[in-house]
C-alpha positions in Angstrom: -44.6 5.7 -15.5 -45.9 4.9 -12.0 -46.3 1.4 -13.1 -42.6 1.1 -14.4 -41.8 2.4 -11.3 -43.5 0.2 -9.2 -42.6 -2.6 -11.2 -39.0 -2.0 -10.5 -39.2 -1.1 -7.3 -40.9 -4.6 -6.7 -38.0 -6.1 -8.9 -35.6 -4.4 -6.3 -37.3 -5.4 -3.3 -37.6 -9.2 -4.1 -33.9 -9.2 -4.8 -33.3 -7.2 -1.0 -35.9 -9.6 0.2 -33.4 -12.8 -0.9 -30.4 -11.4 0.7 -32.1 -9.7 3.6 -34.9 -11.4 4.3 -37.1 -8.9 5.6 -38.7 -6.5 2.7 -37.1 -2.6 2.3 -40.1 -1.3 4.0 -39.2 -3.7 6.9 -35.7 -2.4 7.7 -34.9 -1.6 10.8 -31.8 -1.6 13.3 -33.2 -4.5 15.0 -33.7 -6.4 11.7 -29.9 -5.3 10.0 -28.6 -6.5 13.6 -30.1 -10.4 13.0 -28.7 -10.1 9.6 -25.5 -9.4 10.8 -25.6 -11.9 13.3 -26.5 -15.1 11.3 -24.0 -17.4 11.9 -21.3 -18.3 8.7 -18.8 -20.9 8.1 -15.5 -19.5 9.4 -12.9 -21.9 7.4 -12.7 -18.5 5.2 -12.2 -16.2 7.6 -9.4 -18.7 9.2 -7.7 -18.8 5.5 -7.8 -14.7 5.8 -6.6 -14.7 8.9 -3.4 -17.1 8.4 -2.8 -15.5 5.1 -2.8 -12.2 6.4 -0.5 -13.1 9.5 1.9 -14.7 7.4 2.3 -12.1 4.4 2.6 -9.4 7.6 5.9 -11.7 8.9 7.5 -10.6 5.9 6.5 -7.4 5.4 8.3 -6.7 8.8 11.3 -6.7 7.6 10.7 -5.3 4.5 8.7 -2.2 4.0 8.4 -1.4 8.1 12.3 -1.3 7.7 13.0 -4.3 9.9 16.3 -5.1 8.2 17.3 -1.4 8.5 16.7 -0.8 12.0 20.1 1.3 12.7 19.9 2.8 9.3 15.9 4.4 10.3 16.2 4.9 14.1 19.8 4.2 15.2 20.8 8.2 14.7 19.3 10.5 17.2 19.7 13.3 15.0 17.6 12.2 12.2 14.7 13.9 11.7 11.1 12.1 12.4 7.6 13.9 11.0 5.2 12.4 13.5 1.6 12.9 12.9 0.6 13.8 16.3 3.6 16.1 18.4 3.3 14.1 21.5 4.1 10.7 19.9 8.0 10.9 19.2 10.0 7.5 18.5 12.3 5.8 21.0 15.8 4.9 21.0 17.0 2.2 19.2 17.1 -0.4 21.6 13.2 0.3 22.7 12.2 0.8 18.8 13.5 -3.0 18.3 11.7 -4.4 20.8 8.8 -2.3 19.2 9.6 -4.6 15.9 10.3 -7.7 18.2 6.1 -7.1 19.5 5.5 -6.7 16.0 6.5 -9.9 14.9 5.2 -12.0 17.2 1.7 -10.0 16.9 1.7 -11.4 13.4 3.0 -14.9 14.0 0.3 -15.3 17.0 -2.3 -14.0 14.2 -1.1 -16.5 11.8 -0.9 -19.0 14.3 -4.1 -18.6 15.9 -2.6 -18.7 19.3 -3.6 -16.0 21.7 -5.0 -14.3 19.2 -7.0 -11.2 21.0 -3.7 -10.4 22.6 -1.6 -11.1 19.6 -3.6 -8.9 16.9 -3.8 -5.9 20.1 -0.1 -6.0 20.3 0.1 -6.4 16.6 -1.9 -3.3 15.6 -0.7 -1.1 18.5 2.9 -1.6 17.3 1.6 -1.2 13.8 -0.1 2.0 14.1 3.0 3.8 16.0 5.4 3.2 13.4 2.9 4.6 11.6 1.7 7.5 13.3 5.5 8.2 14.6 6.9 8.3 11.0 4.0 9.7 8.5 6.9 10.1 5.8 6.4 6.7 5.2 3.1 6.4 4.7 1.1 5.2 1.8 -2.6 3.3 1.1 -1.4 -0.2 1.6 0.1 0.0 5.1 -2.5 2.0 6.0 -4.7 -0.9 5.1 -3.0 -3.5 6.4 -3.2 -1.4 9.9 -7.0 -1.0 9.5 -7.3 -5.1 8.9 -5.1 -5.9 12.1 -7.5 -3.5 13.8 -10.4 -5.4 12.6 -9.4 -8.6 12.9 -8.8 -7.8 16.7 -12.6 -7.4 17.2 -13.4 -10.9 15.1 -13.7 -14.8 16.1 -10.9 -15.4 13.8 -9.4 -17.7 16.1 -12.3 -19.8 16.3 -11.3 -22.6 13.5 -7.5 -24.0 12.6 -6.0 -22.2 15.2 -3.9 -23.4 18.4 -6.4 -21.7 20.4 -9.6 -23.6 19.3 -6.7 -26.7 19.8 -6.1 -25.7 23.2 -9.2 -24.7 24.3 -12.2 -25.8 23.3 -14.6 -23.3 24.2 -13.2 -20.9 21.5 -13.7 -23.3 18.9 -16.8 -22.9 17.0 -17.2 -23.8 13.4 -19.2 -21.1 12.7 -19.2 -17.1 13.6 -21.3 -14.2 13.2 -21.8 -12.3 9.7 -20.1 -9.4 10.5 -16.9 -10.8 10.8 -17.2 -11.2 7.1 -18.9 -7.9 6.5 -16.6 -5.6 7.4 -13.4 -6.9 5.8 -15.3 -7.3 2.7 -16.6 -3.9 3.2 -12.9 -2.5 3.7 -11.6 -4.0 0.7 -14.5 -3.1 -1.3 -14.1 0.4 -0.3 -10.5 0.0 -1.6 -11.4 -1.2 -5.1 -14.3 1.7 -5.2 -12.2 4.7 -3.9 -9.0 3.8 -5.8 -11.6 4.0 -9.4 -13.3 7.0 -8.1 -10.3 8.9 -7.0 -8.8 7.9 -10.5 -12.4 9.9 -12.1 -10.8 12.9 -12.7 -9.2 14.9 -16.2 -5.8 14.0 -15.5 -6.2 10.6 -15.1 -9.1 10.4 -17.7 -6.9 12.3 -20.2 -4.1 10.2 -19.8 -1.2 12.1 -18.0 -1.4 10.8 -13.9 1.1 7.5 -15.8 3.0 8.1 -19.0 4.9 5.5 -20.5 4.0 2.8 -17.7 3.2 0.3 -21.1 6.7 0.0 -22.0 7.2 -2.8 -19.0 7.2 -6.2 -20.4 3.7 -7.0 -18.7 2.2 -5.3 -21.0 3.7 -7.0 -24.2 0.2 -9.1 -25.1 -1.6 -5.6 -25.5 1.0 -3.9 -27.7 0.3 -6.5 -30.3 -2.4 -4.8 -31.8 -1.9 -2.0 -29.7 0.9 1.3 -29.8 2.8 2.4 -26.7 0.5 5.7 -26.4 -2.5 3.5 -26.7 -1.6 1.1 -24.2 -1.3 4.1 -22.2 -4.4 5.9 -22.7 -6.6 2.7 -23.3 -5.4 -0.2 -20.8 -3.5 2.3 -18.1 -5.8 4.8 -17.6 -9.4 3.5 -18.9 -9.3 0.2 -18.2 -7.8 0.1 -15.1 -10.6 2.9 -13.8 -13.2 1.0 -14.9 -11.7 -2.1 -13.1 -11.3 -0.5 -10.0 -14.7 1.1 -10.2 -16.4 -1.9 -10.4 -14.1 -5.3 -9.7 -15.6 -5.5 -6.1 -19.3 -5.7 -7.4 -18.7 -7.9 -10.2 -16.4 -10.0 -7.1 -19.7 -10.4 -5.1 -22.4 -11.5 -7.9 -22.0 -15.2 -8.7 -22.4 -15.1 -12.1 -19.5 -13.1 -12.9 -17.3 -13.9 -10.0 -14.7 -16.5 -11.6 -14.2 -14.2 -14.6 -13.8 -11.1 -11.8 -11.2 -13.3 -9.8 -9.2 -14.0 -13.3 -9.0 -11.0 -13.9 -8.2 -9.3 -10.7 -5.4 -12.1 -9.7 -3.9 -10.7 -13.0 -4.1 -6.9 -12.0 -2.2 -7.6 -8.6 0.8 -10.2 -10.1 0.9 -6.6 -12.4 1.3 -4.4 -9.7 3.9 -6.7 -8.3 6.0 -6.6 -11.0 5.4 -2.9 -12.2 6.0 -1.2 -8.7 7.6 -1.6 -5.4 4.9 -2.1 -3.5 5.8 -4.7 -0.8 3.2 -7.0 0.6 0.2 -5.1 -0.7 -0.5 -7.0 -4.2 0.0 -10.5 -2.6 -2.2 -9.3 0.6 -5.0 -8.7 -2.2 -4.7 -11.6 -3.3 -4.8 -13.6 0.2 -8.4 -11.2 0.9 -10.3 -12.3 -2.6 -11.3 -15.6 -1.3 -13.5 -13.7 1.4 -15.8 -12.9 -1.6 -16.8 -16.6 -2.7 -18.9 -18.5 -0.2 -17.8 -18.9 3.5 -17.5 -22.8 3.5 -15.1 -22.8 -0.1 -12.2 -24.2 2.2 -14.2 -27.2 3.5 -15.2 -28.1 -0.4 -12.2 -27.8 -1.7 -10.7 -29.8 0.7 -13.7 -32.3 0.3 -12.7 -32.5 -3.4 -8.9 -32.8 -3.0 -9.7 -35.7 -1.0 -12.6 -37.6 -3.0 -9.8 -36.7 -6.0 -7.4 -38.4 -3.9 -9.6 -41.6 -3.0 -10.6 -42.4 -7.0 -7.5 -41.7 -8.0 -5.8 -43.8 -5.5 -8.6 -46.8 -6.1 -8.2 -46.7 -10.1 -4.1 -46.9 -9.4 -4.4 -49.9 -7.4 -7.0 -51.5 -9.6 -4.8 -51.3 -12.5 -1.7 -52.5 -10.7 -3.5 -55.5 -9.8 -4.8 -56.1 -13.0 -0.9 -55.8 -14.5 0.2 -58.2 -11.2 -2.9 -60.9 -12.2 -2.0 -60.7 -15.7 1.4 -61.3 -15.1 0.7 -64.4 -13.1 -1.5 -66.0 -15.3 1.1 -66.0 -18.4 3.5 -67.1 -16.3 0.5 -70.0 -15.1 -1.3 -70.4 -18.1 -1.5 -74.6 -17.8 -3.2 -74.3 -14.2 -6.5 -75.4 -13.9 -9.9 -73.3 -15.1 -10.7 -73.3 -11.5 -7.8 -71.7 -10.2 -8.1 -68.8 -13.0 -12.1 -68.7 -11.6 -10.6 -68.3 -8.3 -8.3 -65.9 -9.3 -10.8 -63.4 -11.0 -12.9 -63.9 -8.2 -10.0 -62.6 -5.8 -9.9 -59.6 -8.7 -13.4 -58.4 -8.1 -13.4 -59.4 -4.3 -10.4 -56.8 -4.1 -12.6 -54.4 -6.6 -15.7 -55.0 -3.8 -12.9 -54.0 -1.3 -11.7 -50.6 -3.2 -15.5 -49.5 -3.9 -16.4 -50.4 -0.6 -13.4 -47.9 0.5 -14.2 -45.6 -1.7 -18.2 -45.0 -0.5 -16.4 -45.5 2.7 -15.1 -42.1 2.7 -17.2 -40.3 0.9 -19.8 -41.3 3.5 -17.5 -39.9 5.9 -16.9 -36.5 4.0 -20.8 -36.7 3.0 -21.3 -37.2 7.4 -19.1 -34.5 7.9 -20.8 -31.9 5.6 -24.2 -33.1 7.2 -22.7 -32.3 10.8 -21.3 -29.2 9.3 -24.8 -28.4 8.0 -26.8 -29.8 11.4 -24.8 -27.2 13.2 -25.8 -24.4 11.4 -29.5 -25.2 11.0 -28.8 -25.7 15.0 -27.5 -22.5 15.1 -30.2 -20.8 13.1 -32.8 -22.6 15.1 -31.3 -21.0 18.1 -30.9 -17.5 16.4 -35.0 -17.7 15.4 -36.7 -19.8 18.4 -36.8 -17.9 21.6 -36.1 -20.1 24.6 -39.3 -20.5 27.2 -36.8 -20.5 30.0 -34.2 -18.0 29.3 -33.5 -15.0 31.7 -35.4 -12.0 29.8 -33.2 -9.7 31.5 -30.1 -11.6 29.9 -31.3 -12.2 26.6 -32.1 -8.2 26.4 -28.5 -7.3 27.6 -27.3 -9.7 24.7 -29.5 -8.0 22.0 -28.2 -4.6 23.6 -24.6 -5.7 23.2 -25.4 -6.6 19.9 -27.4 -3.8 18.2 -24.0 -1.4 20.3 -21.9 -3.6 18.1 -23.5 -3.0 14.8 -23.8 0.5 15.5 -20.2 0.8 15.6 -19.9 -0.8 12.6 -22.3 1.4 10.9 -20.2 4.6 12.3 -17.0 2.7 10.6 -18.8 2.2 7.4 -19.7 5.9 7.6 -15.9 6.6 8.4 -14.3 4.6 5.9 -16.8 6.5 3.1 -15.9 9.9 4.8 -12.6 10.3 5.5 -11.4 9.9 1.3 -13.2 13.1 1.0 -12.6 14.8 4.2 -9.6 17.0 3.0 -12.0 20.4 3.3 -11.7 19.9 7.1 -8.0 19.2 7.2 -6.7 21.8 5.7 -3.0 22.1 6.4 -2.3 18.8 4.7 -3.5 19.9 1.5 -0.9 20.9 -1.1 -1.2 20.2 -4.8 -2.7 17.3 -4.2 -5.7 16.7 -1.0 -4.1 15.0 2.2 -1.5 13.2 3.1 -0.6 9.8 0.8 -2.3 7.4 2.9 -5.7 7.4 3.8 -7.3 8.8 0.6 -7.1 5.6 -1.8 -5.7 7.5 -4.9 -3.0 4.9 -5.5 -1.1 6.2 -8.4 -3.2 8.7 -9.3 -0.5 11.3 -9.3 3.4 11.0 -11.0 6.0 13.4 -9.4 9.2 14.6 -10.8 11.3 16.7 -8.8 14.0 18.4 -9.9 15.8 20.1 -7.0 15.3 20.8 -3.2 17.5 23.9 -1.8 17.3 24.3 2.1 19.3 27.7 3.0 20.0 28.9 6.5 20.3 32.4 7.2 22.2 33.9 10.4 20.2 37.8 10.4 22.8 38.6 13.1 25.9 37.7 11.6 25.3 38.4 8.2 25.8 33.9 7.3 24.4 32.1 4.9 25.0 29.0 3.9 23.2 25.5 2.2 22.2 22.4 4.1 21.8 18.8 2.3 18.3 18.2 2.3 18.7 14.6 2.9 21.2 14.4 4.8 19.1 14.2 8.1 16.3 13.1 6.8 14.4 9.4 5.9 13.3 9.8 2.5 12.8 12.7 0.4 8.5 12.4 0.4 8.9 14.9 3.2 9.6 17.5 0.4 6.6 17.3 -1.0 4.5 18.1 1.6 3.5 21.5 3.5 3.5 20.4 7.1 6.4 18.3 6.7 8.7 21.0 5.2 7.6 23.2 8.6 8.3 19.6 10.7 11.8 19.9 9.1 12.8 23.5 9.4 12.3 23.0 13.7 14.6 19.7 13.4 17.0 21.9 11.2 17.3 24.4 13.2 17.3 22.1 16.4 20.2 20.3 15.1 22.3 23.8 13.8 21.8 25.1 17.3 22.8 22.2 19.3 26.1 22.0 16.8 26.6 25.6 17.6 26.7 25.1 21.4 29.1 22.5 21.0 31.4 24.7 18.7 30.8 27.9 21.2 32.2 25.9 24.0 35.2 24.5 22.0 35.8 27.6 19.4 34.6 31.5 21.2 33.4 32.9 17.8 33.0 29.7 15.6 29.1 30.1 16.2 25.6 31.1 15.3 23.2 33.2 16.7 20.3 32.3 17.5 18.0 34.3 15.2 18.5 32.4 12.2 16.0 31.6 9.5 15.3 28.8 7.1 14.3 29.1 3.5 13.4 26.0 1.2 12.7 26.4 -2.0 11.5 22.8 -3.8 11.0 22.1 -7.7 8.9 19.7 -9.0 6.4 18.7 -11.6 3.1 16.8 -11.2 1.9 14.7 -13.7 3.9 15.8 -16.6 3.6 19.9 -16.2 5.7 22.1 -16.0 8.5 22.0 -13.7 8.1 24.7 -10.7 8.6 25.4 -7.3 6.2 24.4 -4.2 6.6 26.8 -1.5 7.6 30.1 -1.1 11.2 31.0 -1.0 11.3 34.3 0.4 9.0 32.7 3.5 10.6 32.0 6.8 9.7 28.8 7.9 10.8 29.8 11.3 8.6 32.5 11.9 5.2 31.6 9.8 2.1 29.0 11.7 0.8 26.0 10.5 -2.2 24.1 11.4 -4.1 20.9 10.1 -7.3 23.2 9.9 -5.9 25.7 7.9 -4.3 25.9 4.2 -0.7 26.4 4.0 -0.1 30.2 3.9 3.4 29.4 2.2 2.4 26.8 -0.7 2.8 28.0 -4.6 -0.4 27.7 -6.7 -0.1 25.2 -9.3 0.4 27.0 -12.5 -3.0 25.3 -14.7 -2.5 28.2 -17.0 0.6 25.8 -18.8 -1.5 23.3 -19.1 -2.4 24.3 -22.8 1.4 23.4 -23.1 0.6 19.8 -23.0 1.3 18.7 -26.5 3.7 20.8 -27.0 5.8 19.6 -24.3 5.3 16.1 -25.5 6.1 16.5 -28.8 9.3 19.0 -28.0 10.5 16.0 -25.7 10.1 13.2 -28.4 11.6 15.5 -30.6 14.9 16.0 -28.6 15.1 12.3 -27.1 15.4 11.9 -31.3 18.2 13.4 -31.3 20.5 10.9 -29.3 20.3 8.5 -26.6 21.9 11.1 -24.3 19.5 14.8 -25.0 17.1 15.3 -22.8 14.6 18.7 -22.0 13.8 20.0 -18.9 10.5 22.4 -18.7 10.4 25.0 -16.0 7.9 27.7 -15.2 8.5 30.9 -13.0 6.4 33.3 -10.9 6.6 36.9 -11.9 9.3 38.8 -9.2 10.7 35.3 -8.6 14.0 34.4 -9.9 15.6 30.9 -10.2 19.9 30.2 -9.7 21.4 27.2 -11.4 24.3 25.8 -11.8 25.0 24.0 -15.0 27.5 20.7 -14.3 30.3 20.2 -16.5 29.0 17.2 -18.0 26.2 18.7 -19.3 27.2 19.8 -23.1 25.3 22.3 -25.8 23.3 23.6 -23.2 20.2 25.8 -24.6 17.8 28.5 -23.0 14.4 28.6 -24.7 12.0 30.7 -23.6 8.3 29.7 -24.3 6.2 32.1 -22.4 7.1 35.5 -21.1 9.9 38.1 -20.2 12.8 36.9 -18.4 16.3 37.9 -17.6 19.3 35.6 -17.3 22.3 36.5 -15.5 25.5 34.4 -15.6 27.8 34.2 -12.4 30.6 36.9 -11.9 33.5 35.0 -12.8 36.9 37.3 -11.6 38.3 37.2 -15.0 35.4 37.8 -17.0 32.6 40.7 -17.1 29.4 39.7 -15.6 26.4 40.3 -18.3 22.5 40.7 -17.9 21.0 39.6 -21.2 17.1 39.9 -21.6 15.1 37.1 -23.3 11.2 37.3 -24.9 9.6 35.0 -26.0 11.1 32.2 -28.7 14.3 33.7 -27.7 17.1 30.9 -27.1 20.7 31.3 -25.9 23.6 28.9 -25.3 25.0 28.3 -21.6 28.1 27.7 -20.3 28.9 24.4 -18.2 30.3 24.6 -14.9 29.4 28.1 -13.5 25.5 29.3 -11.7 23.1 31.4 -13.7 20.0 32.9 -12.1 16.2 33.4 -14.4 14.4 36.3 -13.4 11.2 36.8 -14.2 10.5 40.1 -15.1 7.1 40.3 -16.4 4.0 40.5 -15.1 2.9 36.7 -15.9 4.2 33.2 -15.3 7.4 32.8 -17.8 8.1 29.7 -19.4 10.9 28.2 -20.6 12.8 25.2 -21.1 16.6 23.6 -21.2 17.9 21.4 -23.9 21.5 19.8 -23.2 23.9 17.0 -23.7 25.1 14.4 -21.2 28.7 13.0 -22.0 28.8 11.0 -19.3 25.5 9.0 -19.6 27.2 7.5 -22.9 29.0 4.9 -20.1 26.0 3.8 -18.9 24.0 2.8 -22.8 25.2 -0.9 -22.1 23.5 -1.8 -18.7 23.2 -5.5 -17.6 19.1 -7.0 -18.7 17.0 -7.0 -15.7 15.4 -10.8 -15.6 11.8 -10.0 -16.1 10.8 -12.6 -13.3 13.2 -12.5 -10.5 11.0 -14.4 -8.2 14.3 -16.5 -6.7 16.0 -13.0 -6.1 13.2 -12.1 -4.4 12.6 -14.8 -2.0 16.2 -14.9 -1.1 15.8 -11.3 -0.7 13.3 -11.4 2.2 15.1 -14.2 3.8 17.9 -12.7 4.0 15.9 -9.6 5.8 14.8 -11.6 7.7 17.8 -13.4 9.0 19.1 -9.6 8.9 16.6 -8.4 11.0 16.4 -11.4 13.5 20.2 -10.5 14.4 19.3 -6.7 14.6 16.8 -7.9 17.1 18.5 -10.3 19.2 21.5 -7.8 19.5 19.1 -4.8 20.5 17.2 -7.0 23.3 20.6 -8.0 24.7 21.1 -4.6 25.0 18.4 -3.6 26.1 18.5 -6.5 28.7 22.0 -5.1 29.8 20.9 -1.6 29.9 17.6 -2.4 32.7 20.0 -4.3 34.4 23.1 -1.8 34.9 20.3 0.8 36.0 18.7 -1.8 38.4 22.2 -2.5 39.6 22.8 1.0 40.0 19.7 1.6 41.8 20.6 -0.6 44.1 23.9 0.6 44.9 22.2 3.7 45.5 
């Protein structure tokens, strides 16, 4: 065993050796900082860098909401969920010259010109949006922040950029390793943590993404393979075991093409199968950085030698036709002048070779230059100077061993933070953290079903029901514990200040102000049961939240329905069976909870079935008709009325479940919908042009007034 052991050990160690150079035993801080030091070919990390820039110019005015400036930050009274208290957004005029930095961060990054500033300005702007707007958040624009931050600390700008034009001393055709390292790092940890984060029984089992396969891309599998099994088998499995290990198999040579096939076909997926923005075609701008450093400068070589042989053999065959063609037309001339004239054929054939080695010599000098620099470079990294200041050269390895170091504590960050959900507590609700910086992209599927914000005036006896997105982004802030406390403040903020207005206007047309706020939200995760998140009989007004605690006001997710799964799925097959307009809605209810309804009018045969439990259900006193309690066990059904509310109650002593079966009569007018083209890629281009024409006029109108705005308070200053 010891000798197996040793025997791979030594396997291991020879293979560290090759990248490393320096043996395991040898490893040390001084050693990992030469590594990360030697110098590399930076054509690819120009390629990254322009890519990047340029994807980012459209992404702008897209999924940063650009081209919806007014609609996202022109009202005042919409409510914002900030990460951090203290960072609150601007007015409009301010928040467009926000965008207007933003955009030129990301041109000057594509551009290469003043790049340090440039990507500063670019990833300050970034990260405020983000931080001042956390509704919005997701894994892919937090990536794209953490590569603008990283690109700030690289020589990026060293090679095809207007600085290295414009100034000589940045240009360098080589930089340091690390530049490399740690966006190859990043984006391996987002290939790892997306397959790790997808290790778990509900993705495993098959319920995170039901009946994702019926999209056209995946047509070539459900040849030999059924909807349920495209599911289980390509969505689930496959796509775990791809994200698990795509990066490795990305950076070993052997299987690298077949990885980059494969993985270019897993992001033109995503861009079809979700709305995703940017993200898929950033991907695919990054996988380059995995092949060797210098892969621009060869396949430019080789377009070029293609070029040259291609361009000799056109001409050699055009003169050939020409020649031919003059000697038909000459065919009584003398012998001598046909020997002259194939002697002017091969003197122009001397000519075209002589061309041709011509510029491969050139290429071939080029690559040797290329390579005499490096070897320079080495020699520089590995041969200490005899009259270099000792003093300087340890400052320098100082500086660089600081540098690596804070690299490391990234790389220990990065692997962290996915995982760090036991510290922040207060962001945890059925799922760990907010949707951003844990890398479990699509790991959950949410269905909600209703969102019911009530205010309560405890002085005057009011009550009344507020349109949950009325002031409000997007509806993700539903979902989430210390959002829903975010919003109940605004709420009541906004209520009050449209009380004071009414006081002054109308004595008596007012609220007090002890109110309270109730939200009761109902959704399902992953295919359960529908039921509510938080608390209805909670006060957000008067109940604490922190990040470093669990929200005191979140509803346990009810596992104990989860031996409903097949059942649910084969009741729901069975009543889509039925017609193209049934449908079946599961619920489950906490014991002492109840849960009103109203039943729309277009909503025919309407059927209560309980499941599970004891409930009661109790239509709405109609003032014509005798209000009645009627008491349902279990595999009890009953048949609702349309148009009036009905409240559940759960009267037991366990979770009830039940479910609604019904008609829609209006959904017959929308059978016949227009075909969506399956590859709008026209529609889509002239899409983000026109955002970004849109959002260029947003921004020239808001920096006029802006413009006018300083100077009418300079003016008035003055006057002063």
């Amino acid at each position: 065993m010891k000798e197996k052991l040793r025997a791979v050990y030594d396997s291991v160690d020879k293979k560290f050796f090759e990248q490393f150079e320096f043996h395991m035993r040898e490893t040390n801080l001084r050693k990992l900082t030469a590594y990360l030091y030697k110098p590399k070919d930076a054509s690819s990390l120009a390629v990254t860098r322009i890519l990047f820039g340029i994807a980012m110019l459209f992404d702008i005015p897209d999924e940063r909401g650009g081209a919806a400036l007014n609609a996202r930050w022109g009202d005042p009274s919409t409510c914002h969920f900030p990460l951090l208290p203290f960072i609150q957004p601007m007015p409009m005029p301010q928040m467009a010259a926000v965008y207007a930095a933003l955009w030129l961060g990301a041109l000057g990054i594509a551009l290469g010109y003043k790049f340090r500033f440039s990507s500063i300005t670019f990833t300050a702007c970034f990260w405020y949006l983000l931080l001042v707007e956390k509704s919005y958040w997701n894994n892919h624009s937090y990536l794209f922040g953490l590569v603008g931050f990283l690109l700030t600390f690289t020589q990026a700008n060293c090679y095809w950029s207007i600085d290295a034009y414009l100034n000589a001393s940045v240009f360098s055709p080589t930089v340091p390793y690390w530049n490399y390292f740690i966006l190859k790092y990043q984006f391996f940890i987002l290939y790892f943590m997306a397959g790790v984060k997808k290790g778990t029984a509900e993705w495993l089992t098959g319920y995170s993404v039901q009946n994702l396969s019926e999209h056209w891309v995946f047509n070539p599998f459900k040849l030999f393979l059924s909807v349920s099994q495209t599911d289980y088998l390509i969505v689930h499995w496959f796509v775990f075991a791809f994200d698990l290990t795509v990066a490795g198999w990305m950076m070993w040579s052997r299987s690298r093409h077949v990885a980059m096939i494969f993985c270019a076909l897993f992001h033109l997926m995503n861009s079809r199968l979700f709305r995703i923005g940017m993200f898929p075609w950033v991907c695919l701008a990054t996988m380059p950085l995995f092949y060797p450093f210098d892969w621009p400068k060869l396949m430019f070589i080789y377009m070029k030698d293609s070029y040259t042989k291609s361009k000799a053999i056109f001409c050699k065959y055009k003169f050939m036709f020409l020649n031919n063609k003059t000697v038909q037309v000459k065919d009584n001339k003398d012998i001598l002048k046909e020997g002259n004239t194939k002697q002017m054929e091969n003197n122009v054939e001397d000519k075209f070779e002589q061309d041709s080695s011509k510029e491969a010599v050139d290429d071939t000098k080029e690559m040797k230059e290329g390579n005499t620099n490096k070897e320079k470079l080495n020699k520089m990294d590995s041969i200490e100077p005899t009259k270099v200041d000792t003093t300087n050269k340890d400052l320098i390895e100082r500086k660089r061993i600081f540098t690596c170091s804070l690299i490391g504590i990234y790389v220990f960050l990065q692997g962290f933070l996915p995982f760090s959900h036991f510290i922040t507590k207060g962001y945890n609700n059925w799922t760990n953290g907010l949707y951003g910086y844990s890398w479990d992209m699509m790991v959950h599927t949410w269905d909600m079903d209703s969102v019911v914000v009530k205010v309560v005036d405890n002085e005057k006896n009011i009550e009344f029901f507020v349109d949950p997105y009325h002031l409000t982004p997007n509806e993700r802030w539903s979902r989430h514990g210390d959002m829903v406390h975010q919003y109940a403040r605004c709420i009541k903020d906004h209520i009050m200040k449209e009380s004071r207005k009414r006081q002054w206007n109308d004595a008596g047309n007012y609220l007090s102000e002890n109110i309270s706020i109730y939200i009761d939200v109902w959704a399902s995760l992953n295919g359960r049961f529908t039921q509510r998140m938080f608390d209805p009989k909670v006060d957000l007004l008067n109940v604490s939240w922190s990040p470093f605690s669990s929200v005191s006001y979140l509803m346990p997710l009810l596992d104990e329905g989860l031996i409903w799964r097949e059942h649910l799925l084969s009741v729901r097959e069975t009543v889509h069976s039925w017609n193209n307009n049934s449908d079946v809605v599961f619920l489950a209810e906490f014991p002492g909870y109840e849960y009103e309804k109203y039943v729309p009018e277009e909503l025919k045969n309407v059927t209560l079935t309980v499941l599970e439990g004891l409930v009661v259900y109790e239509p709405e006193a109609l003032p014509n008709r005798i209000s009645k309690s009627f008491q349902l066990r279990t595999g009890n059904r009953m048949e609702l009325s349309s148009g009036i509310f009905h409240k559940i109650i759960n009267f037991g002593e366990t979770p009830a479940y039940y479910m609604y079966t019904f008609y829609n009569s209006t959904a017959v007018n929308f059978s016949l919908s227009t075909p969506v083209p399956k590859l709008p890629l026209a529609m889509e281009l002239k899409r983000r042009f026109n955002n970004m024409t849109k959002f260029a006029n947003d921004i020239i109108k808001s920096l006029i007034q802006l413009l006018f705005n300083v100077s009418k308070c300079f003016v008035y200053q003055c006057e002063n």
